[in-house]
N, C-alpha and C positions, 0 to 999 in steps of 0.2 A: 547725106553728109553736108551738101549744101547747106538744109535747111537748119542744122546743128549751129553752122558756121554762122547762121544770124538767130544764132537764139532761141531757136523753135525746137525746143527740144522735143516736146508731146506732137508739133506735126511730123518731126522724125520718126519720131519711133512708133507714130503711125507705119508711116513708109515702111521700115523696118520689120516690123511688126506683122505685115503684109507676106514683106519678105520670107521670115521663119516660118508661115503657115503654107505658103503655097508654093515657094521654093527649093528651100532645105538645103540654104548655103554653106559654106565653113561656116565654126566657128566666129569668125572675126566680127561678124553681123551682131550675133548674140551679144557680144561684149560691149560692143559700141553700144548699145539697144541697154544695156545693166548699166553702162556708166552716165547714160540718159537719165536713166531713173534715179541714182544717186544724185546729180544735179538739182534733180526735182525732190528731192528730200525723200524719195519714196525708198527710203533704206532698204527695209526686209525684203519689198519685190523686188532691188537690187540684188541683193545678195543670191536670193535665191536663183537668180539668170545666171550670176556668177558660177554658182557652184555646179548648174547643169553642165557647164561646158567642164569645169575642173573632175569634174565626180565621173563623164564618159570616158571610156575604155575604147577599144580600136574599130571603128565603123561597122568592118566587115568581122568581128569575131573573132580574129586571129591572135595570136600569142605578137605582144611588141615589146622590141628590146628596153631596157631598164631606162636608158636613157629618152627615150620617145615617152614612157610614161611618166620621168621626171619631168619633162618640159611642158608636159601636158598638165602637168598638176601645178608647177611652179608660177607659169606665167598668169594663166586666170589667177591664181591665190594672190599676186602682186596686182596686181588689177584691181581686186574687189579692194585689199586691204586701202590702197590709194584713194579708190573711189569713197570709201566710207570711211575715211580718218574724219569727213567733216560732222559726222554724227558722233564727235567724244567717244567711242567705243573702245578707248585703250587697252581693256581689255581683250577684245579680238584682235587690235592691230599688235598686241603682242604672241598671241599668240598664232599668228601667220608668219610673224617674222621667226620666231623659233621654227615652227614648219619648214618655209623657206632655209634657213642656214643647215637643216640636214640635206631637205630634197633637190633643192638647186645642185649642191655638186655634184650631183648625180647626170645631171643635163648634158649631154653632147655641148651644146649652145655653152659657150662661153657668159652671155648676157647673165644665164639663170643665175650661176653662179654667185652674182654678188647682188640679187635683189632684195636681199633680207636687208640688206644697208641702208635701200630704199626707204624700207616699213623703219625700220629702227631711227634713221633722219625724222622720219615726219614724225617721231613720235618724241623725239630730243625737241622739235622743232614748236609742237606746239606745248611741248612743259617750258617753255624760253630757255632753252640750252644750246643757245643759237653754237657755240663752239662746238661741241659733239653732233649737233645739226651737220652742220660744215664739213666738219671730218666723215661723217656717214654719209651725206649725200656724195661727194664726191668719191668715194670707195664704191658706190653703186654705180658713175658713168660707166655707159659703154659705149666704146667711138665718140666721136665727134660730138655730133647732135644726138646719138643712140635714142634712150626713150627718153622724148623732150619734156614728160612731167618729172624726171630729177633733175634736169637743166632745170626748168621754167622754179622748183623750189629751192635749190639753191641759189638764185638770182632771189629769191625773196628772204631766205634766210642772210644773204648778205647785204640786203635793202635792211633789214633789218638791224642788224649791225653796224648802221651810219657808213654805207659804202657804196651809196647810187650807182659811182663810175663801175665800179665793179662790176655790180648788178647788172648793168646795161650791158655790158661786153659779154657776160653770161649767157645772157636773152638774146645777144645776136646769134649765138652757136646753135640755138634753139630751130631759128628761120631758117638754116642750110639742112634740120631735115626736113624730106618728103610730109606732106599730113595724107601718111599712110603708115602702113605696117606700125612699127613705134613711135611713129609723129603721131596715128592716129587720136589720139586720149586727148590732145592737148589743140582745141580749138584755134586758129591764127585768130581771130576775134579776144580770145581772151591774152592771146601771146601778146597781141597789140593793144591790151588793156594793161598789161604789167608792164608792158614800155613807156605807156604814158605813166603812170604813178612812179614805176625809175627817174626818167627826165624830170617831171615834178620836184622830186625828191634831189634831184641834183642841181637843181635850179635855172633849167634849161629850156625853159617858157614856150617857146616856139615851137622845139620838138616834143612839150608835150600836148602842147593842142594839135599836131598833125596827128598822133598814134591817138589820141584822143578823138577825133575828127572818125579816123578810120572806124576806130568801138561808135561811134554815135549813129555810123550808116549803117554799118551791120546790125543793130538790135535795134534799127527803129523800128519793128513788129515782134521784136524780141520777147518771149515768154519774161508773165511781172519777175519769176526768180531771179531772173539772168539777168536783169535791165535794173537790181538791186545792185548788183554790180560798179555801176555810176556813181553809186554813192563815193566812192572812192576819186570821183572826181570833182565833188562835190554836187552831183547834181544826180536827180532820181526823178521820174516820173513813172504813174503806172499808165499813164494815156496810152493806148493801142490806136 
C-alpha cells in the first residue's frame, strides 16, 4: 500500500501478488492488486481479478444467506465498473450499473444499495452531463467520507462546472476517511493531486503548490503512467 501511495503500482502488486500466492488473504488484497492493474491500463487482466472475487461463493461450501451473496457480488461489481470507466467501455459500465440497482437492495449493507448511482454518475460524468453527474454521485454517498472515489468524483464533476470552492470543501470530506476499507481505491497522492488542480482552479497559488509539492515527493519514482498525471500541473517528466 505504501508503494501505491508513491506511484509504484507494478512494485505493489508485486507485493501483492506474493501475497495471493502464498498467503491466501481476504479478498480485499485481490481488489486492490485489479485496481492496480486498471491504473496501469491492463484492463482485461483487471477485470478478470475483479470477477474472481465477485463470481466466489462461501469459502467453506456452506449455504449464505441472500444478503451475504448480494454484498459479495455488489461491491467487487462497483469496484471493477470504477476501475475501468477509464477504458470508454460504456457499455459494461452500463451494464453493471443495471446489475447493481437490482442486487445491491438485496445487501444487509446499506452502502450496496445505492452503488449503481455511482456507475450511473461516472457515466453521466464522462458524456458531460455534469448535472445528472451531480445528482448521481451524490445519491451514491454513504456517510461522511464513505467510499472516497464518489467524493473525490464529485469534487471533479463540480471542478467542472466552474465551482473550485465547492470542489475543495468536497475533497476535504474525502481526508477524514481511513485509506482503508472504503478509503482504500482512492490513493492520498492522488487526493492530493486533485487538491492542487481545485486551488489552481480557484486561484489560490500558494495552496496549490503545497498539495502540488506533496504529488511531486510522492511519485518521484512514481510508475511513467501515474507521473502523467503532472500534466495536470503543467509539468511531466518520464525521468526515474
Amino acid at each position: 500500500m505504501v508503494a501505491r501511495e508513491r506511484g509504484q503500482l507494478r512494485l505493489s502488486n508485486r507485493f501483492l501478488g506474493r501475497i495471493l500466492r502464498e498467503r491466501h488473504p481476504d479478498d480485499g488484497m485481490r481488489l486492490v492488486y485489479a485496481d492496480n492493474l486498471a491504473r496501469l491500463g491492463e484492463y482485461s487482466a483487471a477485470r478478470a481479478q475483479f470477477e474472481k472475487v465477485a463470481k466466489r461463493g462461501p469459502s467453506d461450501g456452506s449455504p449464505a444467506l441472500a444478503g451475504d451473496i448480494a454484498r459479495a457480488s455488489a461491491w467487487p461489481h462497483a469496484l471493477e465498473a470504477d476501475a475501468l470507466a477509464a477504458s470508454g467501455d460504456t457499455a459494461l459500465l452500463r451494464s453493471i450499473a443495471d446489475s447493481l440497482q437490482v442486487v445491491g437492495p438485496r445487501s444487509y449493507y446499506g452502502r450496496d444499495w445505492r452503488l449503481f448511482h455511482h456507475v450511473r454518475g461516472l457515466l453521466a460524468e464522462r458524456a458531460g452531463r455534469y448535472v445528472d453527474a451531480e445528482r448521481e454521485l451524490t445519491a451514491a454517498r454513504w456517510g461522511y467520507s464513505g467510499w472516497t472515489r464518489t467524493v473525490a468524483e464529485l469534487a471533479q464533476v463540480q471542478l467542472a462546472e466552474g465551482r473550485p470552492a465547492v470542489a475543495i470543501a468536497t475533497l476535504r470530506q474525502a481526508y477524514a476517511g481511513a485509506p482503508d476499507a472504503m478509503g482504500r481505491y482512492l490513493p492520498r497522492s492522488e487526493l492530493d493531486l486533485r487538491m492542487a488542480t481545485a486551488f489552481r482552479a480557484a486561484g489560490a497559488a500558494d495552496s496549490a503548490r503545497v498539495y502540488g509539492e506533496y504529488v511531486r515527493r510522492a511519485w518521484a519514482r512514481a510508475d511513467v503512467e501515474v507521473r502523467r498525471g503532472l500534466m495536470v500541473l503543467g509539468e511531466y517528466s518520464t525521468a526515474r
